[in-house]
N, C-alpha and C positions, 0 to 999 in steps of 0.2 A: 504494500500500500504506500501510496508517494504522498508525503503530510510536507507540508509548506516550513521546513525549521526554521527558515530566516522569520517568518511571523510569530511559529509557534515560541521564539525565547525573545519576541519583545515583552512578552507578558514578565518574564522572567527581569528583564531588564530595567524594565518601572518599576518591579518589587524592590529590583537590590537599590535602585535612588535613595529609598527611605532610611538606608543603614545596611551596610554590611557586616556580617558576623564572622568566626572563623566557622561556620558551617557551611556559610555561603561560598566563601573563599574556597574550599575546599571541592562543590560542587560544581564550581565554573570552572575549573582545572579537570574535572570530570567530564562536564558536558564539552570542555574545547575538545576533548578527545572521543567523542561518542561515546562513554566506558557506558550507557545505560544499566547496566547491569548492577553497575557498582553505586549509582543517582539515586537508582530506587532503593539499595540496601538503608543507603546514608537518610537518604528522606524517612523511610518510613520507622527506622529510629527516632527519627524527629519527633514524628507523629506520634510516638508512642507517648512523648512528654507532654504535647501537646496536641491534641488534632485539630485543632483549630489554625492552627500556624499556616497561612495564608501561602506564606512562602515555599514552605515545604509541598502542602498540594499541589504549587506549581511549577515545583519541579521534579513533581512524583507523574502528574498528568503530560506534561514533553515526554518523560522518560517511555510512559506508555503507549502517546501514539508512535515516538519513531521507534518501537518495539514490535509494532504492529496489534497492539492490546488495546483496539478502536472505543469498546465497550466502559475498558475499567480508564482508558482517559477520559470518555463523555465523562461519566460518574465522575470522577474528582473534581473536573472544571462545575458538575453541576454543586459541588459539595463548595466548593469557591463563591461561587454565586450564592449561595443559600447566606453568607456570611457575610459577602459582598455582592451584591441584587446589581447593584450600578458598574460596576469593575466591566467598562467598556473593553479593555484586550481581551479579557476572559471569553466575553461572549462572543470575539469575533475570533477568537482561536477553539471555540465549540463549534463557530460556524463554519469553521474549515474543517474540522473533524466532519457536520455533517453534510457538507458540499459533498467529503470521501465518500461518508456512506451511499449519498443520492439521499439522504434524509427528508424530502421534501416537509413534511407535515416541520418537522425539528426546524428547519431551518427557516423556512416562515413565522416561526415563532420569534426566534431569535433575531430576523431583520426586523419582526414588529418594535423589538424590545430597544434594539439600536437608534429604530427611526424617533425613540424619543428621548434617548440619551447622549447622542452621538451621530449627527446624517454624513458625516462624514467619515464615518468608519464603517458605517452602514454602506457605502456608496464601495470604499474600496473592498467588502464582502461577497457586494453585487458583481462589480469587475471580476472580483475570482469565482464566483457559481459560472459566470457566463463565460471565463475563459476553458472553466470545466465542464462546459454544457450540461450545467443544472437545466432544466427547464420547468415552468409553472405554465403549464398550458401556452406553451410556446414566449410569455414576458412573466419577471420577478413582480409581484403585486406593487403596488404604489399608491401613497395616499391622495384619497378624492373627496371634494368638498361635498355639504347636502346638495349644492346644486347639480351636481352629478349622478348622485342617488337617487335613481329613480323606481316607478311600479315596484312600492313596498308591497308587501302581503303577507302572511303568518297566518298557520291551518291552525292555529289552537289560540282562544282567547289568554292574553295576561291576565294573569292569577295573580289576586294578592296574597304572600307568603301569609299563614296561620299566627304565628307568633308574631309578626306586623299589627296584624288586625288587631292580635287579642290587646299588645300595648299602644292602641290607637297609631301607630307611627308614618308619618305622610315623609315621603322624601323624596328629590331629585336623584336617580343612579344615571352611574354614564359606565355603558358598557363600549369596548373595542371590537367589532370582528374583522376577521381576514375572510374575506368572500373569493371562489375560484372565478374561473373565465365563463363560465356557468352561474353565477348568482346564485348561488349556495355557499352558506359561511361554513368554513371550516375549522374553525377557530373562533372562540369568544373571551374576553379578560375582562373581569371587574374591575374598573377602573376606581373608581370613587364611591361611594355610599355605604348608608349601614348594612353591616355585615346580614343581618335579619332578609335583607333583599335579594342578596349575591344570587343565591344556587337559582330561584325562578327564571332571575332577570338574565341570567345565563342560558337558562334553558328555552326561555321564549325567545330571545337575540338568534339562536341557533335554529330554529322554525323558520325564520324571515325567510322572504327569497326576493331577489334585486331582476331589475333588468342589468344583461351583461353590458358593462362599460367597456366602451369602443375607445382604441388609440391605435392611430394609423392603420386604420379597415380593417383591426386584429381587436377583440374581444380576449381582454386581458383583466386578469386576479387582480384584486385592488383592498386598502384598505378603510374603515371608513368607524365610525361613533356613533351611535344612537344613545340619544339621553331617556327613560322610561322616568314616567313623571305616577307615582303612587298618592292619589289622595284621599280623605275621606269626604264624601259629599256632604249637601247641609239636613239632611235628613237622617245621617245619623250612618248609611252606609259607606261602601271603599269603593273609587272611581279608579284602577289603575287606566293611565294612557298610555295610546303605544310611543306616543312620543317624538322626538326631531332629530334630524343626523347635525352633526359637528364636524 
């Protein structure tokens, strides 16, 4: 399997900015030399003091992919992000992992997660899916305004969640979906709102179905925001809306 190492140890290389240790010093005389073998022993000693050690996962997950251990490097870089959610190389050094795979579902996820942290790391992720002929129904999704989003529809009415109701609770949610070249979401992320809302407004966001968005005569994935607006009426019951794109 052919992993990008000149990207995969810039991750490595913004860690050690922060402070270098003699562990560190020790591993970058490891990795000049490919000894992987020897990364991983030294890391996961690390790990044993700490598992939390940021640094360590990230030179335990290099040591993985150019080992050809696709799997157990996904998992650490996801164990990274779990610790650190924003750590922009992370994600774009998962997204090369899963460019390798063909990941498509995986890697949709992680350009959504770029295009709000980072568009510019997002853009060079894009360049390498497309130099390794990822495809998403022929174009990588891209975000599009409400006035783009058109012929909404959803086969099942919005539900107001039980526990909502029961503590009267009215709220604004904004959910994220990634829709394919077909106007089917494939993907939905709770963006904002009480948690009491999450799993419905997930679940009805995923019911929609869009007219497919056209760029250059190609019906192409895209991504887009719907706000679901929960309230109770003045009579005493709950009005959920389906609500506005963003």
């Amino acid at each position: 399997m052919r992993i990008h190492l000149s990207c995969m140890l810039t991750a490595v290389s913004i860690l050690n900015s922060q402070g270098t240790t003699n562990y560190e010093e020790a591993i970058k005389s490891l990795v000049a030399t490919s000894n992987w073998t020897e990364v991983m022993r030294k890391s996961e000693e690390r790990l044993q003091l700490n598992p939390k050690d940021t640094k360590a996962l990230a030179y335990l997950g290099i040591s993985y992919a150019n080992t050809k251990q696709v799997k157990q490097a996904a998992d650490t870089f996801q164990k990274i992000l779990e610790l650190e959610p924003n750590n922009t190389i992370i994600w774009f050094n998962l997204g090369l992992i899963q460019i390798e795979q063909k990941d498509q579902t995986g890697l949709l996820h992680t350009l959504s997660r770029l295009n709000r942290l980072d568009q510019r790391t997002q853009l060079l992720l894009l360049s390498q899916a497309n130099c390794d002929n990822v495809r998403f129904g022929g174009n990588p999704p891209f975000r599009v305004s409400s006035s783009v989003v058109k012929s909404i529809s959803a086969p099942i009415p919005l539900s107001y969640p039980p526990l909502a109701k029961y503590h009267k609770l009215q709220a604004d949610v904004l959910v994220e979906l990634i829709v394919d070249s077909t106007g089917c979401p494939k993907q939905a992320e709770y963006l904002w709102g009480p948690s009491a809302f999450q799993a419905e407004a997930k679940e009805y966001a995923m019911t929609m179905r869009f007219a497919p968005v056209v760029n250059s005569t190609k019906e192409v994935p895209f991504i887009t925001r719907v706000c679901l607006k929960y309230r109770c009426d003045g009579g005493g019951g709950f009005k959920p809306v389906p609500g506005e794109f963003l």
